[in-house]
C-alpha positions in Angstrom: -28.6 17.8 37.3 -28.7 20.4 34.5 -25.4 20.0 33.3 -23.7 17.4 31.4 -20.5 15.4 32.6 -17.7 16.4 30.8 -15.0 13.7 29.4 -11.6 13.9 30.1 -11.1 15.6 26.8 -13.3 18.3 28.0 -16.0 17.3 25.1 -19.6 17.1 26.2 -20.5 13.0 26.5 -23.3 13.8 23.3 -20.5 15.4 21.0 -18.5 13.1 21.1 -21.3 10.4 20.3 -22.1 12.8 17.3 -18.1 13.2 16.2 -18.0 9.1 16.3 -20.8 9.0 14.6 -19.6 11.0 12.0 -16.2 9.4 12.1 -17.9 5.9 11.4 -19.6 7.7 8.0 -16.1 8.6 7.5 -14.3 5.7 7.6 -17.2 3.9 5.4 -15.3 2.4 2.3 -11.9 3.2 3.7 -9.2 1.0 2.9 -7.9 -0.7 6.6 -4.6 1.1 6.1 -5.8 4.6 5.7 -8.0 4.5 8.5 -5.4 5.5 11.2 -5.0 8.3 9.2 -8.4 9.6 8.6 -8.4 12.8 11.5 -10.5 12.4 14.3 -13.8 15.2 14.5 -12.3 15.5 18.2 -8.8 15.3 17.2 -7.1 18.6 18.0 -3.6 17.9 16.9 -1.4 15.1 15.4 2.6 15.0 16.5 4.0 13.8 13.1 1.9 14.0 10.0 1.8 11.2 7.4 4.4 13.5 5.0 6.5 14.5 7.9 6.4 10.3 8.7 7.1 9.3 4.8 9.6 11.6 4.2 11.5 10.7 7.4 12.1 7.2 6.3 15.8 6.3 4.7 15.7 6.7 0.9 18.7 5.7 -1.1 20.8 8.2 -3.2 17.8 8.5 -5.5 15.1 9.1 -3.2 14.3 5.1 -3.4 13.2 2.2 -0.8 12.1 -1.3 -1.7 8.7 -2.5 -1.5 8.0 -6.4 -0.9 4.6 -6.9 -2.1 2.5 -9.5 -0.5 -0.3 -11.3 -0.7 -2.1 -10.5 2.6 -3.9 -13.6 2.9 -1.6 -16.3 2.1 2.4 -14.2 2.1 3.5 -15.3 -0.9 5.8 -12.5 -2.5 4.3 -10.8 -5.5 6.6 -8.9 -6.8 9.4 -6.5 -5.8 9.8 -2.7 -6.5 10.7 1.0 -5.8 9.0 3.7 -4.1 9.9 7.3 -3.3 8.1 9.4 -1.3 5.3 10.4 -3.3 4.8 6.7 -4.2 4.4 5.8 -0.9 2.0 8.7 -0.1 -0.3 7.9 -2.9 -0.2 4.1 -1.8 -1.2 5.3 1.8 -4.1 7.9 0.5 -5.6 5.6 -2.2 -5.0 2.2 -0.8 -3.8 1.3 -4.3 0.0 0.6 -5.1 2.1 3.3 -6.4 6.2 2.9 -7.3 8.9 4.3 -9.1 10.2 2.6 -11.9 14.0 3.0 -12.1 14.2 1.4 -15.4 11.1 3.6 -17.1 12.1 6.2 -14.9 8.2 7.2 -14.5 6.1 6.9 -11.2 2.9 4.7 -11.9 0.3 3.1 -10.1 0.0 -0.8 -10.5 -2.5 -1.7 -12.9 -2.9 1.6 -14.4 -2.6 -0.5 -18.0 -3.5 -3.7 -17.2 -5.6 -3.6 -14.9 -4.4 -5.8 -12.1 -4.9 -3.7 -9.2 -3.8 -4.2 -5.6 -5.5 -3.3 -3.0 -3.4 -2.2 0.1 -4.4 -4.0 3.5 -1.4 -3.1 5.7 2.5 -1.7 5.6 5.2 -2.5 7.9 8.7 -0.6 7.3 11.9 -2.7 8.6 14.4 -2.1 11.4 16.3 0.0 9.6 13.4 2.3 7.6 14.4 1.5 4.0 12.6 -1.2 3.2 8.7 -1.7 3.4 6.5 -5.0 3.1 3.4 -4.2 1.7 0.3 -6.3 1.9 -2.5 -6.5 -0.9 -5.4 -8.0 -2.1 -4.0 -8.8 -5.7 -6.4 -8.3 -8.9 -5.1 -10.3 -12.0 -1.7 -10.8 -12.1 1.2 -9.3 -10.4 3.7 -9.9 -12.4 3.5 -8.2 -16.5 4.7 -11.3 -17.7 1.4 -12.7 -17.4 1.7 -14.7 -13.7 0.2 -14.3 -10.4 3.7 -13.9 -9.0 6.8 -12.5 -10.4 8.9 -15.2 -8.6 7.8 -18.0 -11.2 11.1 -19.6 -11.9 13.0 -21.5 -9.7 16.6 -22.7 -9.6 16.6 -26.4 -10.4 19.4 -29.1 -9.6 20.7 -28.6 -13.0 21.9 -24.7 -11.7 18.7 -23.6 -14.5 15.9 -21.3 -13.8 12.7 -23.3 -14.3 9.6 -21.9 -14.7 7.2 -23.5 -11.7 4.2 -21.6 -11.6 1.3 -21.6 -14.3 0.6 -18.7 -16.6 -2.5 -17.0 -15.7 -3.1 -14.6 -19.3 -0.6 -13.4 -22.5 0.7 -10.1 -21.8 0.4 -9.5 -25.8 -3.4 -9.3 -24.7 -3.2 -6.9 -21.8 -0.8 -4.2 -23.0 -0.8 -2.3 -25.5 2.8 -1.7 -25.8 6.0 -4.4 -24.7 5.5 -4.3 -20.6 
């Protein structure tokens, strides 16, 4: 009666109490989406790391994918941008949003001027690995014109773009420079 069962991972019954225990400290303040990747005290190997996963995905001819931001709560499309693999990295490690911009050409974290953070929740990758949606938990505004969404105009009978969402702040008050 001496001895301890073992488990079938061969791990003593009070380690791996002790290794949860410490995994729960672990995870405490851990954005939902990095969780999964937060290693296991009694995890011994993983097949494909997080990089090997990333990188693996289907990048355009200048290392780009689009990301759908949405709101995680209620879907509506925030905005629409670029990542490359670093982006997406950073997103997955921080929980915050990362892209490229092709028109800046600089990588930046939304929010990094303004502000108006997102906070990840989840990411799904399409059929084809090029594309990923990416839920948040928007801060402020989304879009640096000022709205929650960027997708504030919408095409009216007249074949015009109509503005149909109201203006949550004056970009000329959040940025230093011309967003």
């Amino acid at each position: 009666m001496g001895i301890l069962p073992m488990s079938i991972t061969g791990v003593p019954p009070v380690q791996i109490a002790k290794n949860m225990a410490k995994m729960a400290m672990l995870l405490t303040g851990v954005p939902p989406v990095l969780r999964r990747f937060v290693r296991s005290p009694i995890q011994e190997t993983a097949a494909v790391s997080l990089e090997e996963t990333i990188k693996a995905m289907k990048y355009d001819d200048k290392g780009l994918l689009t990301a759908v931001i949405v709101d995680a709560a209620t879907k509506e499309v925030l905005m629409v941008a670029f990542m490359n693999d670093k982006a997406l990295i950073d997103t997955v490690r921080t929980g915050k949003t990362h892209f490229w911009s092709r028109s800046r050409q600089k990588y930046w974290m939304k929010g990094e001027e303004s502000g108006h953070t997102q906070d990840v929740q989840a990411i799904y990758v399409d059929c084809d690995q090029d594309c990923v949606v990416v839920e948040v938990v928007q801060h402020g505004a989304a879009c640096h014109e000022g709205y929650r969404s960027c997708f504030f105009r919408r095409l009216n009978g007249a074949g015009q773009w109509e503005v149909c969402a109201k203006q949550l702040l004056d970009p000329k008050q959040i940025y230093k420079k011309k967003p």
